[in-house]
Residue, then its C-alpha position, 0 to 999 in steps of 0.5 A: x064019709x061022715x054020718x052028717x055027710x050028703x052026697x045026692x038030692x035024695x041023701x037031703x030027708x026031713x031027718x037029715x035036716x031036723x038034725x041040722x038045723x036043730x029043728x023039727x022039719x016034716x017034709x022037705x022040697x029038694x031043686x038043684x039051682x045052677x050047674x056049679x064049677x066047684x060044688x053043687x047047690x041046691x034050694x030047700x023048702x022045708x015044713x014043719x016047726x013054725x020057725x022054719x025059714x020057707x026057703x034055704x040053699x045047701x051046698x056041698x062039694x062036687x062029687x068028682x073033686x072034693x078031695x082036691x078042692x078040700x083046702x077051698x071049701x075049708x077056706x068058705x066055711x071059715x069065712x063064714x063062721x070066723x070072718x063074716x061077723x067081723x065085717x060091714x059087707x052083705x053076705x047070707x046068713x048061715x043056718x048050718x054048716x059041718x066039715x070033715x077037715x083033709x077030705x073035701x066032705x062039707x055041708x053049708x045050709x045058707x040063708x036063700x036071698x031071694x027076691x035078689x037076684x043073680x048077676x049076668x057076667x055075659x051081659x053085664x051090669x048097670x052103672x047103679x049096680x056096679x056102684x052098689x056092689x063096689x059099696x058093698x066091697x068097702x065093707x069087706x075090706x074096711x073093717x080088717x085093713x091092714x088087719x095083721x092078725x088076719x094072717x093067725x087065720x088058715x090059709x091067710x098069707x101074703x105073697x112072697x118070692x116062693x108063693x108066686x114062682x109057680x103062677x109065674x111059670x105056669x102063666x104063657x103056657x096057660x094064656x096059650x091054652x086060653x087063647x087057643x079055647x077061645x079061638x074066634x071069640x077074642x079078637x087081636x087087640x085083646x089077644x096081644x093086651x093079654x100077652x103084654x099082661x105077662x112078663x110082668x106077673x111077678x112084680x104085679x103079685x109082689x107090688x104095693x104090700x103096704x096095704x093089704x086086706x082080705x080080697x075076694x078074689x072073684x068078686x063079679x057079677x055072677x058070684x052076686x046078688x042084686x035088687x030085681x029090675x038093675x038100678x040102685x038097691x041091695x047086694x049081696x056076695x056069695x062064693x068065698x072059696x078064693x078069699x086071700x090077703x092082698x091089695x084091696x083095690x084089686x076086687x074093685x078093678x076085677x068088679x068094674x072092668x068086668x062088668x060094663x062095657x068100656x064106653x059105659x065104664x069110663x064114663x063112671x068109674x072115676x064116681x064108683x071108685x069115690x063112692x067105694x073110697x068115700x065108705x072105706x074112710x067111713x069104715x075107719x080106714x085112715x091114710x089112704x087118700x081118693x088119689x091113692x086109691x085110684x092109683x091102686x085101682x089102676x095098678x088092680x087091673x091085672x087081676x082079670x086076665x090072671x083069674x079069667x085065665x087060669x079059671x077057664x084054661x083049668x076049669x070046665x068048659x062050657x059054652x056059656x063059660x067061653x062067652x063070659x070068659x070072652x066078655x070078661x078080658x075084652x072089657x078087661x083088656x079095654x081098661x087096661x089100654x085106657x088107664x095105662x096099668x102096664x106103665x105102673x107095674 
């Protein structure tokens, strides 16, 4: 372990935080915010030089998977320190970070973002906010479109044949555990749109490689920051451990379809994947028309049931994270049917 490494709320002193920070700190309020699937966060109040910020967020890495989650956390700190600067989207300033590279053992002090607050997979999102979030998405991926310099980065690759035999192998077994874990919770027409999402795995992960940027991952309700009260106003994003190289517009379809139900969604989809098109050529991004773009929008949607289900077959289960999963690839499934995603595949 470290000298700089933290392992528990009360490894979190004045000290310890003086040196990262670079600053005098007297005393420091230490809470832990949320319960965290690949790390534990928590709020710190610290006093002592003027220039102190009131608030901070720490994170660091779960106790029982660090060594396994290693390659994760690295991929998070490098965003922050390499990647963020470069691009147009809201993300937390940092204050302080450190990592031991192989081992897991990291520490990310980040700017707290409140009075935003979080996003409720469970219950879903406003249209304003969805739209919101979906403009703040352009600025990930506009300022590195097609950027192949991304790929001089670690850990940045584009799929290939080798890449996605594993996924492609492993899917079946993994929906029928998720199905399974669900039970009662996912009713049969998702059941079987899940089913048909399948067979074609691997075309979906190889399709459209002429245009590529960094992707999220998981860019969803619970991993953003909102404007108190859901209408219009700032988003922020957090949690950039899955960042990869692949189709943009799949963070866009993952955000919509996750996030309202699909009478709502239809109604306004068509306006949020404009309002995200509209930034995008505002970023400088050329040769990629409206239509193009809600095609790739269309084509994204598989993201959901490949994510929700890999994430809950082999994460922590909880009760909470049954019902998110639940409401995440019904509403999913709904956008699939309604925008005919298998027929483009």
């Amino acid at each position: 372990m470290p000298p700089w490494a933290v392992s528990a709320r009360e490894d979190v002193t004045p000290a310890w935080l003086s040196d990262l920070l670079g600053l005098p700190v007297d005393d420091v309020a230490v809470t832990q915010v949320g319960t965290g699937q690949i790390g534990t966060c928590y709020r710190l109040r610290p006093t002592g030089a003027p220039e102190l910020p009131a608030s901070l967020l720490l994170k660091l890495p779960d106790p029982g998977s660090r060594e396994l989650l290693a390659g994760a956390y690295a991929m998070e700190l490098m965003f922050y320190d390499r990647i963020a600067p470069t691009l147009s989207c809201r993300v937390p300033e940092v204050h302080g970070a450190r990592i031991e590279p192989g081992t897991g053992w990291f520490v990310l002090l980040l700017e707290d973002l409140a009075p935003l607050v979080q996003g409720d997979q469970v219950e879903g999102a406003t249209p304003a906010q969805v739209l919101d979030a979906a403009v703040n998405l352009a600025g990930l991926h506009g300022p590195r479109w097609c950027d192949r310099s991304l790929l001089e980065l670690p850990g940045l690759t584009l799929n290939d044949e080798d890449s996605v035999a594993l996924l492609e192998e492993m899917y079946p077994s993994t929906l029928d555990l998720f199905v399974e874990g669900l039970g009662d919770l996912l009713d049969a027409e998702t059941v079987a749109t899940l089913r048909d999402c399948v067979p074609p795995t691997r075309s979906w992960l190889l399709g459209r490689p002429e245009r590529f940027g960094l992707v999220h991952g998981d860019y969803r309700l619970d991993n953003l920051m909102f404007t108190p009260g859901g209408g219009p106003g700032e988003v922020a994003a957090l949690d950039w451990q899955t960042l990869s190289l692949t189709l943009p517009a799949r963070d866009l379809a993952y955000l919509v379809a996750t996030s309202l139900e699909p009478d709502v969604r239809r109604e306004v989809e068509r306006d949020v994947v404009a309002a995200y098109h509209r930034r995008l050529v505002g970023l400088g991004v050329e040769g990629y028309d409206l239509g193009t773009c809600w095609e790739d929008y269309r084509f994204g949607q598989l993201q959901v049931p490949l994510v929700a289900t890999f994430g809950c077959a082999y994460g922590a289960r909880t009760e909470r994270g049954d019902r998110m999963f639940a409401a995440m690839v019904r509403r999913s499934a709904a956008a699939i049917r309604d925008l005919g995603t298998l027929d483009l595949v």
